[in-house]
C-alpha positions as CSV (number, residue, x, y, z in Angstrom):
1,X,0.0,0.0,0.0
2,X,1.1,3.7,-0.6
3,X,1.2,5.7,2.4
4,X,0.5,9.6,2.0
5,X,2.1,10.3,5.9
6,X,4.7,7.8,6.1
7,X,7.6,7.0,4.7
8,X,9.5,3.2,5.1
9,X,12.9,2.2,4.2
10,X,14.7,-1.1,4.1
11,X,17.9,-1.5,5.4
12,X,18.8,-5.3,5.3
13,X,16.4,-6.8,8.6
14,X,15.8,-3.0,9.9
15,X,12.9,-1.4,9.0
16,X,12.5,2.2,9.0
17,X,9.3,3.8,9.2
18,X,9.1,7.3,9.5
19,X,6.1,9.5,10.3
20,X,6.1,12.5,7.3
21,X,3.9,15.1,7.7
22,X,6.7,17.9,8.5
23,X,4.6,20.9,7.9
24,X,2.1,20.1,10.7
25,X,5.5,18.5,12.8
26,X,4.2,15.2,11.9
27,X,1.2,15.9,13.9
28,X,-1.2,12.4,13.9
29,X,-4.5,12.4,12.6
30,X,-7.1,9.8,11.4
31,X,-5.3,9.4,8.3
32,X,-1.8,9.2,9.7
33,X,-3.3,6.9,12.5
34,X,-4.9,4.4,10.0
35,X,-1.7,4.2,8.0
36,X,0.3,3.5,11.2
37,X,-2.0,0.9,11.6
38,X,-2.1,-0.6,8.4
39,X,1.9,-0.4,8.3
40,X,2.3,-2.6,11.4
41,X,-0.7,-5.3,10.8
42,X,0.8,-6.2,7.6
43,X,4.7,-6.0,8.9
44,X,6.5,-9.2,8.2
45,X,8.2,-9.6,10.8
46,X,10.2,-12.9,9.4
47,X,11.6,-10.0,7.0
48,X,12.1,-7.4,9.5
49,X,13.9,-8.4,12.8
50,X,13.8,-4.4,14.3
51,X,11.4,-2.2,13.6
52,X,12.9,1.8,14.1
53,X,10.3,4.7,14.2
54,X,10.9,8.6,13.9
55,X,9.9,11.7,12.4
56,X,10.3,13.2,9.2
57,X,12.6,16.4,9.6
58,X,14.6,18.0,12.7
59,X,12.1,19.5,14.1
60,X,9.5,16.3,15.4
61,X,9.6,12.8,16.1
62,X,5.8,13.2,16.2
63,X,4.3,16.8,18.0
64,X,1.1,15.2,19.4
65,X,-2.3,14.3,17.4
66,X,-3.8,17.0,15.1
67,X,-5.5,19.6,16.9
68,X,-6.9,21.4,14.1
69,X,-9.3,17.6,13.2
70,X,-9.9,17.2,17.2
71,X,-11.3,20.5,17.6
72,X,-14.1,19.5,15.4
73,X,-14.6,16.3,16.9
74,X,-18.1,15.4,19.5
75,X,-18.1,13.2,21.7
76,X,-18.7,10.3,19.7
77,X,-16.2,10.4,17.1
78,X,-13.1,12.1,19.6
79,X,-13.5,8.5,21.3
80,X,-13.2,7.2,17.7
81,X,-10.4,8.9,17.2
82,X,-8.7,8.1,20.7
83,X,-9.7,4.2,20.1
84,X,-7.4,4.4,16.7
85,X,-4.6,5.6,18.7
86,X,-4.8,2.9,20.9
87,X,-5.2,-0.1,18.9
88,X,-2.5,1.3,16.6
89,X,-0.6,1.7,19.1
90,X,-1.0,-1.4,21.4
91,X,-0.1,-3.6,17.4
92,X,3.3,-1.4,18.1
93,X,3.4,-2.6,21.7
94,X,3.1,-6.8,21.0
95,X,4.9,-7.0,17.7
96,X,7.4,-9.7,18.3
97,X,10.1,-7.8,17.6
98,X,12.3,-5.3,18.8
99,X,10.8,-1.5,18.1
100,X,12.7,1.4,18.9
101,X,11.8,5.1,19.1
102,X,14.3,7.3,17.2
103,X,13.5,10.7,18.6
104,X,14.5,14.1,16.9
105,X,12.9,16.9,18.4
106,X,8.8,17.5,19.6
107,X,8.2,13.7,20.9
108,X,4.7,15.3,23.1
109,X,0.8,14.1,23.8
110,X,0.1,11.6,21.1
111,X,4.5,11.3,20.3
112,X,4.7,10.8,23.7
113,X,2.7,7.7,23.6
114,X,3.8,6.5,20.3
115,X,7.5,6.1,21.6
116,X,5.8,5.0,25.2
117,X,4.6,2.2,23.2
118,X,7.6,1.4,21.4
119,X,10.6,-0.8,23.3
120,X,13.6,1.8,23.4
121,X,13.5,5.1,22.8
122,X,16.5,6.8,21.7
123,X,17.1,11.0,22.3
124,X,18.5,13.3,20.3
125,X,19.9,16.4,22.0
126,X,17.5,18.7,20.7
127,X,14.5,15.9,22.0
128,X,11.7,17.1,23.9
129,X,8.8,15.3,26.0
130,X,6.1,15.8,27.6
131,X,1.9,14.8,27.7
132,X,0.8,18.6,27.2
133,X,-2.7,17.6,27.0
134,X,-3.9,19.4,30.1
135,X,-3.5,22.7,28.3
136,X,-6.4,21.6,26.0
137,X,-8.4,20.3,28.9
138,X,-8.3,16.5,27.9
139,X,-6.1,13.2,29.3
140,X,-3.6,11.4,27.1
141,X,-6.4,9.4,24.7
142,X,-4.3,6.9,23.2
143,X,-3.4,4.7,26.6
144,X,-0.6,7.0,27.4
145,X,-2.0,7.2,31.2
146,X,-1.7,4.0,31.4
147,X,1.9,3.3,29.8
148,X,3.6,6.0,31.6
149,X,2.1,4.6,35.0
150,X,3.3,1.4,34.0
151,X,6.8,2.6,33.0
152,X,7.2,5.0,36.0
153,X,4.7,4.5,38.6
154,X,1.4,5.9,39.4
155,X,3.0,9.1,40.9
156,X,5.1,10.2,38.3
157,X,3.1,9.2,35.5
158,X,0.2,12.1,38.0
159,X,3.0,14.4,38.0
160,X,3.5,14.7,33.9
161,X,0.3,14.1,33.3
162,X,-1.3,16.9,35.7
163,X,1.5,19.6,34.8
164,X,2.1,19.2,31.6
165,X,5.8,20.3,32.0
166,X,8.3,18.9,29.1
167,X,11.5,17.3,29.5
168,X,15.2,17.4,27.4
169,X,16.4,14.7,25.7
170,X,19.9,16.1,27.3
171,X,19.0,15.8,30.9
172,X,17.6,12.1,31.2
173,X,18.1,12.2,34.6
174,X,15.4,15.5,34.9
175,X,12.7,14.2,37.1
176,X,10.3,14.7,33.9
177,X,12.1,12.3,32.1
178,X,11.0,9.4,34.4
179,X,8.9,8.6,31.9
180,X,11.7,6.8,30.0
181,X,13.4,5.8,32.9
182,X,16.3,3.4,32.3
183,X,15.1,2.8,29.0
184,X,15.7,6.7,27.5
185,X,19.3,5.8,26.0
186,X,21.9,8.4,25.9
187,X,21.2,11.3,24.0
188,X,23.3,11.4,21.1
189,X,23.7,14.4,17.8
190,X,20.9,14.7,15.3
191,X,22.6,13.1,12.6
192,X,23.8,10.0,14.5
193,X,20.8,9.2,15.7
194,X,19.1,6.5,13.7
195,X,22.6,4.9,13.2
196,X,23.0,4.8,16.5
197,X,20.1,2.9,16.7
198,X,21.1,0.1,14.3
């Protein structure tokens, strides 16, 4: 299948897949969301033995889900949209093989909980994270509450959550970057980054 907001590469058994939809920061929508989805259903993962995912550009890994499609959203359909997050996300979460976050730049709400979802995450300098959702009035909707508990405990997970304060992929240690724990690798230059995940 085409994708119109991803782009995938082969390297040998790495597979790259890389959210592209720079102009908005790679911001996730329905459409972005259902391609994400489609991508890892149909992975073959006797073909692919790691699965890397970043952002198009410097700028984002992925800046959170499209604001300017949730603000016209009811009820109804804004738990539509959530529930595609989270499946999506959760086929990221059990693929049988390693997935790693590659994260250059914006990694917040709905990024956040992509790379929560994925194995590793690994930080370029210029990273930045955080569940900013509280500014809009809303929770994480894609099971982000209940990752980041998982990964950092109940209170921490509160902490982020009800302050909405980011955190530096060059100060893992900062108290915000619980979230990743032991499992936010080193922070290493733009450029090296994906090699450095290989």
């Amino acid at each position: 299948m085409d994708y119109s907001f991803l782009k995938i590469e082969q390297h040998d058994q790495v597979t790259v897949m890389k959210v592209s939809a720079p102009k908005s920061l790679n911001a996730l929508n329905s459409t972005v969301l259902k391609e994400i989805d489609d991508f890892v259903s149909n992975l073959d993962t006797k073909q692919t033995r790691v699965l890397i995912i970043t952002g198009d550009g410097e700028k984002a890994f992925v800046a959170g889900a499209d604001i300017s499609e949730m603000v016209h959203l009811y009820e109804k359909e804004g738990y539509e949209f959530s529930k595609l997050g989270a499946i999506a996300f959760r086929k990221i979460e059990t693929l049988p093989i390693p997935v790693i976050a590659a994260v250059n730049g914006f990694c917040l709400g709905g990024g956040c909980e992509l790379a929560m979802a994925c194995d590793f995450r690994y930080a370029s300098s210029k990273a930045k994270f955080g569940q900013p959702e509280v500014g809009l009035g809303i929770t994480p909707g894609f099971s982000g509450t209940y990752r980041l508990a998982k990964l950092i405990g109940q209170g921490y997970a509160k902490e982020m959550i009800y302050t909405g304060k980011q955190g530096d992929g060059d100060r893992p240690e900062d108290g915000r970057q619980r979230a990743f724990g032991h499992r936010l690798r080193q922070a290493v230059h733009q450029r090296e980054l994906r090699p450095d995940c290989r």
